[in-house]
Structures are given as C-alpha cells and as structure tokens.
Backbone as JSON, one array per atom type, in Angstrom:
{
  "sequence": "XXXXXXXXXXXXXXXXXXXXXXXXXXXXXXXXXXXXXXXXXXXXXXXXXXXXXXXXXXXXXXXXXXXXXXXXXXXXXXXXXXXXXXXXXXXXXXXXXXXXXXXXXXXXXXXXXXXXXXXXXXXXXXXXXXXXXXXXXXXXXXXXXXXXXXXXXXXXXXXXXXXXXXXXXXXXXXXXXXXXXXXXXXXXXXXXXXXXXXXXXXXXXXXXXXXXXXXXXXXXXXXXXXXXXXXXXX",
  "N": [[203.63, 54.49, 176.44], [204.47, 57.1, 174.33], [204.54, 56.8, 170.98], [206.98, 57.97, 168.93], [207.09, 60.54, 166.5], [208.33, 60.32, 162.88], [210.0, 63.16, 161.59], [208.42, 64.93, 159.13], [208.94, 65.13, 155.92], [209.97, 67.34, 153.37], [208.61, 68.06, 149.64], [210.84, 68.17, 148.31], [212.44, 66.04, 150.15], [213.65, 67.07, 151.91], [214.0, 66.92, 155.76], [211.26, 68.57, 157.39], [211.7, 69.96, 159.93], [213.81, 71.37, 159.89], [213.24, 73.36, 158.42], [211.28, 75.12, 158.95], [211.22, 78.02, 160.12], [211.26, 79.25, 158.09], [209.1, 78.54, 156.03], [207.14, 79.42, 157.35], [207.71, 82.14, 156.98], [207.31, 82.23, 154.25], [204.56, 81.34, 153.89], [203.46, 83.95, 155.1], [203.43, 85.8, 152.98], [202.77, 84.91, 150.75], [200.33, 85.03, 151.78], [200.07, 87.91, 152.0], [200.02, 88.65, 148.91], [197.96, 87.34, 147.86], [196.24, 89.03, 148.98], [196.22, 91.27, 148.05], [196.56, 90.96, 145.36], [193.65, 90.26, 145.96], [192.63, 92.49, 146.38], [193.32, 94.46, 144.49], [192.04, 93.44, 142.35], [189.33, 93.68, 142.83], [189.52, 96.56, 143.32], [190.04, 97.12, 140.28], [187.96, 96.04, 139.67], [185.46, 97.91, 140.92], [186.63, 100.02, 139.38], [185.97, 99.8, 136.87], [183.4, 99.04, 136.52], [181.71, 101.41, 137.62], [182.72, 103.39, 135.83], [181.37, 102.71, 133.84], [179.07, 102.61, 133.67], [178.29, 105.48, 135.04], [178.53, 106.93, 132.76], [177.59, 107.86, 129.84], [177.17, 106.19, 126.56], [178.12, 107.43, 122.8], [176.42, 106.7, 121.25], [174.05, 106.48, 122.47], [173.53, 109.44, 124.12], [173.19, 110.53, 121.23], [170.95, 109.58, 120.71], [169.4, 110.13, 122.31], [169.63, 112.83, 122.58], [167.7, 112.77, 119.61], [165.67, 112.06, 120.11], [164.51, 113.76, 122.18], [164.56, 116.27, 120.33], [162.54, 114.37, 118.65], [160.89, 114.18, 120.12], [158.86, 116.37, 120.47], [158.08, 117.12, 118.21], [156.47, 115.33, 117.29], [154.96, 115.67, 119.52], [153.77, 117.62, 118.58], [152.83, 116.73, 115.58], [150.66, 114.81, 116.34], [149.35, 116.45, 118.34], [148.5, 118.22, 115.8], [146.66, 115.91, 114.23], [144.75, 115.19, 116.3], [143.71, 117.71, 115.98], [142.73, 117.86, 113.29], [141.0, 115.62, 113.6], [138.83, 116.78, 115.09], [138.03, 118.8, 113.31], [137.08, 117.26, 111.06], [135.02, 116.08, 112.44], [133.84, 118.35, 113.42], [132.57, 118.97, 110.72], [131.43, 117.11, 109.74], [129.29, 116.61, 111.2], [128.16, 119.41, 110.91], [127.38, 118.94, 108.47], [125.76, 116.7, 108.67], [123.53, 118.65, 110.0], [123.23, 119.95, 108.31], [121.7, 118.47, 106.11], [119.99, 117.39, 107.19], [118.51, 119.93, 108.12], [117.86, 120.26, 105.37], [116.12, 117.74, 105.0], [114.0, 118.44, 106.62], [112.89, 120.63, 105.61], [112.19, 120.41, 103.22], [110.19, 118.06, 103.79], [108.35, 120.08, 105.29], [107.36, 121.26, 103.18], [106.28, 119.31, 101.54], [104.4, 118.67, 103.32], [103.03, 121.21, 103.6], [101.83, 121.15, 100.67], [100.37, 119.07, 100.52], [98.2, 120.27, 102.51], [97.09, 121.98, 101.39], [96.29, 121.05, 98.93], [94.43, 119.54, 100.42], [92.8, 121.48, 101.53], [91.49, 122.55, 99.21], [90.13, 120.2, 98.46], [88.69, 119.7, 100.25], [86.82, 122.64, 100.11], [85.82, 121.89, 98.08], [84.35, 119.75, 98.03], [82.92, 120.72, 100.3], [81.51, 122.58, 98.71], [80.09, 121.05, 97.04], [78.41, 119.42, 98.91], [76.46, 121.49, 99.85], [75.57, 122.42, 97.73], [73.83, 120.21, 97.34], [72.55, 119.87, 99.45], [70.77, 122.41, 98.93], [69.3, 121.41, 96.73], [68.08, 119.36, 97.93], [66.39, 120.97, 99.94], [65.05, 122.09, 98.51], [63.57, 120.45, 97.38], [62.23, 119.06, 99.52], [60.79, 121.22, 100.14], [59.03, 120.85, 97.61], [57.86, 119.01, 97.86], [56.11, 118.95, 100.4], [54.34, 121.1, 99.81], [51.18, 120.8, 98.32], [49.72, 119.11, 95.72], [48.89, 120.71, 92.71], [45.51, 121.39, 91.8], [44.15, 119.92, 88.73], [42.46, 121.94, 86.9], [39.66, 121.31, 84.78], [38.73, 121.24, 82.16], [35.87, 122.4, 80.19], [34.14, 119.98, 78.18], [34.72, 120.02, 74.96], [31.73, 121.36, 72.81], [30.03, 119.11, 70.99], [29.44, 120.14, 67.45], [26.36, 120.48, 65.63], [25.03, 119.03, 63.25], [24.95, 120.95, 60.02], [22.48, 121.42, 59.2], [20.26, 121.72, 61.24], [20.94, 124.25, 62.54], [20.08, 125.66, 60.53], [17.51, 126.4, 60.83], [17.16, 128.1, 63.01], [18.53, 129.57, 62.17], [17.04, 130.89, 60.2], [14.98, 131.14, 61.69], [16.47, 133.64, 63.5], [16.74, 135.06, 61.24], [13.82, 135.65, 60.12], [13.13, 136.73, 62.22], [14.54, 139.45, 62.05], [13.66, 140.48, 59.9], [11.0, 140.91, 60.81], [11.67, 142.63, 62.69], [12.73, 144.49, 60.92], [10.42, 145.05, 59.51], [8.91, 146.31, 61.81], [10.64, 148.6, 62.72], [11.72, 149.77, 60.03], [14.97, 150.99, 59.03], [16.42, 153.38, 56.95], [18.88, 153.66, 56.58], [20.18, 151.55, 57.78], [22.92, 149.43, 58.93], [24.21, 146.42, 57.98], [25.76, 142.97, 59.14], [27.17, 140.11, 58.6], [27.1, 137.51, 60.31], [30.1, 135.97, 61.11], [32.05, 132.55, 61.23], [32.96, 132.01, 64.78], [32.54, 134.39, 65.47], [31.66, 136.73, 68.58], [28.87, 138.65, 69.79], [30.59, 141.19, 71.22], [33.08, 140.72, 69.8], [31.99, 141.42, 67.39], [31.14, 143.86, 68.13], [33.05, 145.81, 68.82], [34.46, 145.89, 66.25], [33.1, 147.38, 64.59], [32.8, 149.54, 66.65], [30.93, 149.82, 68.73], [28.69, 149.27, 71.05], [27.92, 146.17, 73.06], [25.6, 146.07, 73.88], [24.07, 147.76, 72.53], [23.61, 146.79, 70.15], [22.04, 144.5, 70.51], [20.05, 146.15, 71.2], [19.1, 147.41, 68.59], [19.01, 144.64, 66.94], [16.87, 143.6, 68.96], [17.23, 141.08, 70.6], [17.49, 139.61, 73.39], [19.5, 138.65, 76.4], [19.28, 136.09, 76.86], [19.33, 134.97, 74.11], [21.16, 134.01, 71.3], [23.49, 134.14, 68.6], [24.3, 132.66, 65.4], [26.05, 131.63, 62.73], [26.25, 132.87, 59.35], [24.01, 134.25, 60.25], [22.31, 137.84, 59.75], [23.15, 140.76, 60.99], [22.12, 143.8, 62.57], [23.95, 146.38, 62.94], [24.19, 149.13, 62.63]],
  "CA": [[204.67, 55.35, 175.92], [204.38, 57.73, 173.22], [205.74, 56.54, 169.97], [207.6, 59.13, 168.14], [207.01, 59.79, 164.73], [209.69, 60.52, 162.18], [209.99, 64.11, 161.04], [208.01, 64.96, 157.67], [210.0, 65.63, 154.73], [208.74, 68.5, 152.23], [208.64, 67.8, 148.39], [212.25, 67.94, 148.33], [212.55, 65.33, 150.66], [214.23, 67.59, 153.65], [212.55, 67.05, 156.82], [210.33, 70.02, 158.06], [211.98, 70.34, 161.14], [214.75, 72.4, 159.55], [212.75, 74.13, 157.24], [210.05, 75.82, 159.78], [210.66, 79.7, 159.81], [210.84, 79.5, 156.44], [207.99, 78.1, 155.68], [206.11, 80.76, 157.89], [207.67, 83.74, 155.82], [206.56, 82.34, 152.81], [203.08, 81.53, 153.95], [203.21, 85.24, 155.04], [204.25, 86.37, 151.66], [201.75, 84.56, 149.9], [199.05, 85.28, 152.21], [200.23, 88.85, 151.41], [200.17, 88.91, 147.46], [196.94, 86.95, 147.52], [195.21, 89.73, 149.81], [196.55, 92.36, 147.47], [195.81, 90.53, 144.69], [191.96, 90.56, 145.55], [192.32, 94.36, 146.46], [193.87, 95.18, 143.38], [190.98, 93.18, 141.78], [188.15, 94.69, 143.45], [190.07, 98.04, 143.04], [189.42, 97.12, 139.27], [186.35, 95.88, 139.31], [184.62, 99.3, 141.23], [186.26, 101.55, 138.98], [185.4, 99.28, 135.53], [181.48, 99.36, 137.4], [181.98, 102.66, 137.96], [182.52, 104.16, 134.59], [180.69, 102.31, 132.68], [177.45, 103.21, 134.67], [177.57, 106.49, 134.93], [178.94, 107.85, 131.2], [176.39, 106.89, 128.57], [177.97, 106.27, 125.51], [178.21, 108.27, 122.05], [174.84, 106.15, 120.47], [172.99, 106.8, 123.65], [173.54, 110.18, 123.48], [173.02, 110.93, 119.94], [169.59, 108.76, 120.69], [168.3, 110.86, 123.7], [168.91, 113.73, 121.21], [167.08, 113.05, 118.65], [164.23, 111.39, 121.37], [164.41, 114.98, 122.89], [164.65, 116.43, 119.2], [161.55, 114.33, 117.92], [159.3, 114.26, 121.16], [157.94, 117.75, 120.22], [157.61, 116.64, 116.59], [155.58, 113.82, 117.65], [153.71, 116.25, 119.72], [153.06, 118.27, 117.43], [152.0, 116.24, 114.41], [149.52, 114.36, 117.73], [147.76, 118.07, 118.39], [147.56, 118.11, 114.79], [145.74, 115.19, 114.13], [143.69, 115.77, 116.85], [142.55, 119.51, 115.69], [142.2, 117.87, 112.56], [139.82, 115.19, 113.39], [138.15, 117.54, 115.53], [137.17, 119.75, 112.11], [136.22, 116.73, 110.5], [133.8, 115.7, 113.11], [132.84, 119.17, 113.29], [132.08, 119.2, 109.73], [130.42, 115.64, 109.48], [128.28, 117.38, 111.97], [127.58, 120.57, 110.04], [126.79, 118.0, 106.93], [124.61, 116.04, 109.26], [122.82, 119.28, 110.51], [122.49, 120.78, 106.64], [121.11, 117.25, 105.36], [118.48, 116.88, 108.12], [117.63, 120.77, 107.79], [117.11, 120.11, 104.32], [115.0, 117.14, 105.12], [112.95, 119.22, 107.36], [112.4, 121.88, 104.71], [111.41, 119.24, 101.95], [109.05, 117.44, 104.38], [107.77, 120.97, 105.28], [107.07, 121.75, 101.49], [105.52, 118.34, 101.0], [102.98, 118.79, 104.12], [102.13, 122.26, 102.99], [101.43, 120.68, 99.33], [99.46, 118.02, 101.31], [97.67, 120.42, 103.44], [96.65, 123.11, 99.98], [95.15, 119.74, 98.29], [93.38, 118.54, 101.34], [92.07, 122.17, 102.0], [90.81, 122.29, 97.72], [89.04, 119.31, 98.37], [87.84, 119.97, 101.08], [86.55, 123.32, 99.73], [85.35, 121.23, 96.63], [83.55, 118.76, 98.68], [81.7, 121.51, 100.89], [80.31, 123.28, 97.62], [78.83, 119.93, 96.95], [77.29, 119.05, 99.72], [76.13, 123.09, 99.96], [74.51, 122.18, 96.49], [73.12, 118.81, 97.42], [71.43, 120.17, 100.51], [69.9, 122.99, 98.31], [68.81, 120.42, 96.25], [67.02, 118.21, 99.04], [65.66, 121.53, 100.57], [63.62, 122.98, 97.44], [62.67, 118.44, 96.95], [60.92, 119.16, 101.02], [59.51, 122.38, 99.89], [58.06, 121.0, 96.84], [57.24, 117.61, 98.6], [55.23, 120.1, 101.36], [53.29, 121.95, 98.74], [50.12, 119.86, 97.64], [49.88, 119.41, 94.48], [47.47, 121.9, 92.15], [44.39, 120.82, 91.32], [43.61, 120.09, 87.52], [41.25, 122.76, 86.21], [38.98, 120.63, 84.46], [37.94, 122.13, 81.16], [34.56, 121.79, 79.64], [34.33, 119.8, 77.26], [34.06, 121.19, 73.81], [30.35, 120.99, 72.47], [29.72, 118.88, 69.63], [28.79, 121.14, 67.0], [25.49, 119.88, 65.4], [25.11, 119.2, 61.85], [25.06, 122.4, 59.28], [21.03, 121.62, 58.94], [19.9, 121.84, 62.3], [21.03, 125.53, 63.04], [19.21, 126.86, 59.21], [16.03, 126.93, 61.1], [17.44, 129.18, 63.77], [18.85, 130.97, 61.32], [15.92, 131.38, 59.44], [13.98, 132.18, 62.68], [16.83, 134.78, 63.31], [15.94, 136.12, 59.89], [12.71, 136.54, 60.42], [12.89, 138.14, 63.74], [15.27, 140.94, 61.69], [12.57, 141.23, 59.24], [9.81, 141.76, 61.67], [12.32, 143.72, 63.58], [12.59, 145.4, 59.77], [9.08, 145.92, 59.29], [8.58, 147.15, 62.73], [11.71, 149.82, 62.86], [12.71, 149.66, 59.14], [15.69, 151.96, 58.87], [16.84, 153.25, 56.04], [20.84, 153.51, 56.42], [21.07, 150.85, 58.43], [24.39, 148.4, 57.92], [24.11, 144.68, 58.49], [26.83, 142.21, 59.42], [26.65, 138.51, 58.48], [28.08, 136.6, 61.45], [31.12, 134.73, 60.9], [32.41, 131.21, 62.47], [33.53, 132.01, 65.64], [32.51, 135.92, 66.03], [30.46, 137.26, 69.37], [28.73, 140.27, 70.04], [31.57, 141.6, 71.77], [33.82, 140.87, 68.82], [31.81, 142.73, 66.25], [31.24, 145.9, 68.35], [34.47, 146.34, 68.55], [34.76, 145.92, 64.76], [31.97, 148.33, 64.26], [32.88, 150.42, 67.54], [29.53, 150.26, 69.19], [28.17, 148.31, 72.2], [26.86, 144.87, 72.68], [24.06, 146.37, 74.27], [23.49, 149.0, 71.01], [23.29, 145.36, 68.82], [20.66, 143.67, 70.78], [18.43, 146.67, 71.07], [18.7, 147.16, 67.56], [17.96, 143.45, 67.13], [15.7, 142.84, 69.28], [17.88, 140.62, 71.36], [17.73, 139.32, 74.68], [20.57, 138.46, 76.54], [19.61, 134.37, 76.45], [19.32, 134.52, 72.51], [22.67, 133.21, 70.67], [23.75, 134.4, 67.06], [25.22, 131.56, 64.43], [26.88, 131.63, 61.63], [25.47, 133.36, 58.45], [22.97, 135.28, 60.16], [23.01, 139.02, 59.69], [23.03, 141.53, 62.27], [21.98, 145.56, 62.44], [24.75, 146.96, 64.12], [23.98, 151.13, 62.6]],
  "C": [[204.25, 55.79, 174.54], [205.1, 57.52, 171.94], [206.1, 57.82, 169.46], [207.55, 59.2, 166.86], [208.03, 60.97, 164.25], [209.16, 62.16, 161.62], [209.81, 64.14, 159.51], [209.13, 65.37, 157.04], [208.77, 66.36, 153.58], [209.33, 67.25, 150.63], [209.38, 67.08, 148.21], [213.2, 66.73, 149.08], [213.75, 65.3, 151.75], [213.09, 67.42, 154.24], [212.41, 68.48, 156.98], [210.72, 70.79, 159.15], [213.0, 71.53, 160.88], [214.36, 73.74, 158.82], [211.78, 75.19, 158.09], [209.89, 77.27, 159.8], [210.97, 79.85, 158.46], [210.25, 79.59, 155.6], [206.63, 79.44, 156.56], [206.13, 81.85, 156.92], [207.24, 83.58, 154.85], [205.33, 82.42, 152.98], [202.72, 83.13, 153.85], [203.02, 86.2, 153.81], [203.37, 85.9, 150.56], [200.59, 84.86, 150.12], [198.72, 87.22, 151.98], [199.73, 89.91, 149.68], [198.66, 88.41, 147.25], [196.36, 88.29, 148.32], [195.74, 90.96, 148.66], [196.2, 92.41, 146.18], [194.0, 90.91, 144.42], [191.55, 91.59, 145.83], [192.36, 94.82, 145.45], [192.5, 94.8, 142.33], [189.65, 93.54, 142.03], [188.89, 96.13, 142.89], [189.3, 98.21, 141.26], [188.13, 97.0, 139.07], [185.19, 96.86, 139.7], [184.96, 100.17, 140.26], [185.93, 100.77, 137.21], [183.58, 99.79, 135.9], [181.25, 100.8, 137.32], [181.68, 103.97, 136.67], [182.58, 103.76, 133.54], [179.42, 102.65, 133.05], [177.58, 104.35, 134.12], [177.41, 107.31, 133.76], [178.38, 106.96, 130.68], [177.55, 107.61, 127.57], [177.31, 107.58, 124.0], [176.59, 108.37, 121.13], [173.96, 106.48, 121.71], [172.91, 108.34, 123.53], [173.07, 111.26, 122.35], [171.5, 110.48, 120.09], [169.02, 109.72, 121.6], [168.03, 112.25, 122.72], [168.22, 113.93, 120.27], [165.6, 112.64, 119.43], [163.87, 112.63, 121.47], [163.67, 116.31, 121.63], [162.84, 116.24, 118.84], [160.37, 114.36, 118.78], [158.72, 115.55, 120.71], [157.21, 117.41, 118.94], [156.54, 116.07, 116.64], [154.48, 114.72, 118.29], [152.83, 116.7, 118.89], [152.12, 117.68, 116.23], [150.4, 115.43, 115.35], [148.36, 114.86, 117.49], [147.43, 117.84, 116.67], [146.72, 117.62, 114.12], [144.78, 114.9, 114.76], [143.14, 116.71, 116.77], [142.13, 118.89, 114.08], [140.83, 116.74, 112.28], [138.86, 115.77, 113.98], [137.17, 118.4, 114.47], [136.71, 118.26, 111.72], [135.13, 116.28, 110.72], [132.76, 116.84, 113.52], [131.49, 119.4, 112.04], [131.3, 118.19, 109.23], [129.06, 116.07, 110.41], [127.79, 118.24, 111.29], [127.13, 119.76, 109.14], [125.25, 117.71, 107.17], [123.6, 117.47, 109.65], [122.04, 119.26, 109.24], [121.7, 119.32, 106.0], [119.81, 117.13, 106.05], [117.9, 118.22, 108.17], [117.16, 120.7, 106.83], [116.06, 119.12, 104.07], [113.86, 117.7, 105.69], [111.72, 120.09, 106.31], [111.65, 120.92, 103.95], [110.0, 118.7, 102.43], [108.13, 118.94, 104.74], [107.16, 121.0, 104.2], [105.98, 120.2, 101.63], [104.04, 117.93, 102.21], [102.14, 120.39, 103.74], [101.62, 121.77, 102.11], [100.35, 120.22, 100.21], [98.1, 118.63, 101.82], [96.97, 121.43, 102.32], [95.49, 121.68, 99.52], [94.32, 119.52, 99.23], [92.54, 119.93, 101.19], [91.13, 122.07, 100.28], [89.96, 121.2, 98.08], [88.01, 119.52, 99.07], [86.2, 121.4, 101.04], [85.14, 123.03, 98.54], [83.91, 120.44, 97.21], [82.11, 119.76, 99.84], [80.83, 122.55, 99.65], [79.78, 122.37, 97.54], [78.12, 119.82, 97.8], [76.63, 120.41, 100.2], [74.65, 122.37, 99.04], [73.28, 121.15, 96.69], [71.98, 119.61, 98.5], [70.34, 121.45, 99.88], [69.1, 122.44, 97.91], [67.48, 120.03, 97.29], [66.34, 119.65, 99.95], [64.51, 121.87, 99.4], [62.72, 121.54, 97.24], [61.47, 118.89, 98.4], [60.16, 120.38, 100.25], [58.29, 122.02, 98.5], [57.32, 119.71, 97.79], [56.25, 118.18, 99.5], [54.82, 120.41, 100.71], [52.33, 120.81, 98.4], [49.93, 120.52, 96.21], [48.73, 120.09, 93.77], [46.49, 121.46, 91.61], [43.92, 120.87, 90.25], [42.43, 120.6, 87.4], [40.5, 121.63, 84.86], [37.88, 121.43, 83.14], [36.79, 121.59, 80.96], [35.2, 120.87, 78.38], [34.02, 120.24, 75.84], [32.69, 120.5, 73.06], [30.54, 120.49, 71.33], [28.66, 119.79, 68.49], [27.71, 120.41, 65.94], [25.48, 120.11, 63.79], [24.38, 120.75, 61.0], [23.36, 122.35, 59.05], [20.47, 121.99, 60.21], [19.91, 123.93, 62.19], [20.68, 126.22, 61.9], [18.51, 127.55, 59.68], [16.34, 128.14, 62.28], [18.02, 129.96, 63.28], [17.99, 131.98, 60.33], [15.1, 131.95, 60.87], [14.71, 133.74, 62.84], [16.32, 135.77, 62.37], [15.22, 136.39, 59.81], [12.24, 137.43, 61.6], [13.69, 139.28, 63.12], [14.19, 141.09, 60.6], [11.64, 141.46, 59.58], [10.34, 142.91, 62.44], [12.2, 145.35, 62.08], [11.18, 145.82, 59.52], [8.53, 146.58, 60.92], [9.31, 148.89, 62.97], [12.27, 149.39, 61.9], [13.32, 151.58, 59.09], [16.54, 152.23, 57.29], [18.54, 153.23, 55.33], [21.44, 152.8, 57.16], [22.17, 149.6, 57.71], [24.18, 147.43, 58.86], [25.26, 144.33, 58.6], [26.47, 140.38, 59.69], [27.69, 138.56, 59.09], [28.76, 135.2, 61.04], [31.55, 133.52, 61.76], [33.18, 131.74, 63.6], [33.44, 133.28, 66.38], [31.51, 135.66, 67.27], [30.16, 138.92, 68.91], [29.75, 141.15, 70.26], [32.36, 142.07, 70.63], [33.31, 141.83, 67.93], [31.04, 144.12, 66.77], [32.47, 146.06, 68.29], [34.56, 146.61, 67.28], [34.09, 147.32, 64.4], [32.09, 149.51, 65.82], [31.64, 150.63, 68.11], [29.51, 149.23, 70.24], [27.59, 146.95, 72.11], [25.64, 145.17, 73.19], [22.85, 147.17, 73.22], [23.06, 147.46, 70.18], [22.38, 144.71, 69.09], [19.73, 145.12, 71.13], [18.29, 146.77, 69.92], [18.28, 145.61, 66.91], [17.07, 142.83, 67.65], [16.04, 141.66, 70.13], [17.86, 140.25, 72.6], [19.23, 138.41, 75.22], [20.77, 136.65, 76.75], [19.91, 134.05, 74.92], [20.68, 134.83, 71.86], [22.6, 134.17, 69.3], [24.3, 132.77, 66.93], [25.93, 132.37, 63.26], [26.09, 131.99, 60.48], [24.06, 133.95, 58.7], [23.48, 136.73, 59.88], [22.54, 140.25, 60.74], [22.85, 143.02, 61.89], [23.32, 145.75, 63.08], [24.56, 148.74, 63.68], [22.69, 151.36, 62.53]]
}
C-alpha cells in the first residue's frame, strides 16, 4: 500500500493543494517579464552596439581631417627631399667628374713636361754620341794612315877652323890673278864673298848669271867660293 504523503505547505505555511492555479499564473507572469526583460535588454544592447560602431566621434573626425589634410603635406615635403637629394647626388657627381677632369688635365700637363725633358735629353744625348762617333771615326782614319816618315836632315858640316880655308883662299886669289893677268879687264867690279853668300845669291845682287861669274872666273862647276874671297862679277 501506498503511503500518502501530507500536502506541502508554501512559505506561508498553506498547503499547495489550495494554492495550485495560482501558482501557475504567477509562474506565467514571471516567465513573461523575465522573457521581456531579456528582449528589452538585447533590444538595448543592438542599438548601444549599433551606434557606437558606426558614428565615429568628433576627435576621430577632426583626426582623419587633418590625416587627409597632412597626407599631401607629407607627400610633398617626401618628393621634395627626394628631388633634393637627387641634385645633391647629381652635383657630388658633377664635383666628382670636374675633380677627376682636372686630375686628368694636370697629369696630362705633367706627362707632356715629362715627355719635352725626355725628348731634350734625348736630343742632348744624340749630339753627343753624333760627336763621340766623329771623334772615334777621324781616331780610325788617323789610326789607318801610317805614320810619315822622318826626313832625315843632313847633318850640318863642321865648319873647319878659320886657318885651313886661307890657303884656298889664297889659291882662289891666285887663280883671279892669273885669271887677271890672262884677261885683265880694266872696269871690271869685284865682290868679296860674304858668310853665307852663293853664286846664285850674288847674281842676283849684281843681276847677272851664275854662269856669267864662273866664266869670268874661271870656275868650274865643282869649285866652291869661301868667305873673303873676291869675285869678278862685270
């Protein structure tokens, strides 16, 4: 057998049994307010979500403007610092060209210099050795030539003491005075023979022949004169 159990009692401490559609409508009524409740709260909470999303505020705004505002700015000053390192790298370039043309030029100048001196020397150095080889050609030509053969003078005669040659002077003298008593002339002109005269010499003096002096002396062409004899020559 089923025991029976005693009918609950609410809070209030009525039983339940009396209380029953009462207790439904309220559930209803609560289950009501709560469902409306979390509509009404969702309801809020999509349109709070809602428009706060999509409307940007007054600082946002004011910020995109001046973003919008300074992006060009920004470009701009960008390009300009790019066109302006562009010139400077042009012009570090042009520097660099003009510095290394002017090295060019300089080093040019200082190989011409270079190349003037070398040719001067060079110039300098072929007259010498021009000269030198002159030199060493006239040295072969004399070196080739045999050398000239010393003429070999006489030697000079010892001249014999002043006594010796009297007697040939005295013979002279008497061959002009036999010559005189054979063909004495009466306008003839004598000539005492000086140190060092010939025949030769005193025709000339006297303009006459050496052949006119030994026929008038008596002369042959081995016989000598000296010194202080005297001679016909007219």
């Amino acid at each position: 057998m089923k025991k029976e159990t005693p009918p609950q009692k609410n809070e209030s401490g009525v039983p339940a049994i009396g209380q029953g559609p009462s207790l439904l409508k309220k559930n209803e009524f609560t289950m009501i307010l709560i469902t409306a409740l979390v509509i009404t709260v969702l309801i809020f909470f999509f349109f709070f979500k809602g428009s706060s999303t999509p409307k940007p505020s007054e600082q946002e705004i004011v910020s995109g403007k001046v973003a919008d505002q300074a992006s060009p700015n920004f470009e701009a000053r960008i390009s300009a610092i790019e066109i302006s390192l562009a010139q400077i790298a042009s012009s570090a370039s042009q520097k660099e060209k003009q510095a290394a043309a002017r090295a060019i030029s300089s080093l040019d100048e200082r190989i011409t210099r270079i190349e003037t001196a070398v040719n001067l020397k060079l110039d300098t150095l072929i007259e010498r050795v021009d000269k030198l080889e002159d030199q060493l050609r006239k040295l072969a030509v004399v070196a080739s030539t045999p050398a000239p053969k010393k003429v070999t003078e006489p030697a000079p005669k010892v001249k014999k003491p002043a006594i010796a040659p009297k007697k040939k002077v005295q013979v002279a003298q008497k061959k002009v005075q036999k010559s005189k008593v054979v063909t004495p002339k009466k306008t003839g002109q004598f000539h005492t023979v000086q140190q060092g005269e010939t025949l030769w010499s005193i025709s000339q003096k006297y303009k006459t022949s050496v052949a006119a002096i030994r026929k008038l002396n008596n002369l042959t062409p081995e016989d000598k004169i000296y010194p202080g004899g005297n001679l016909l020559v007219r």
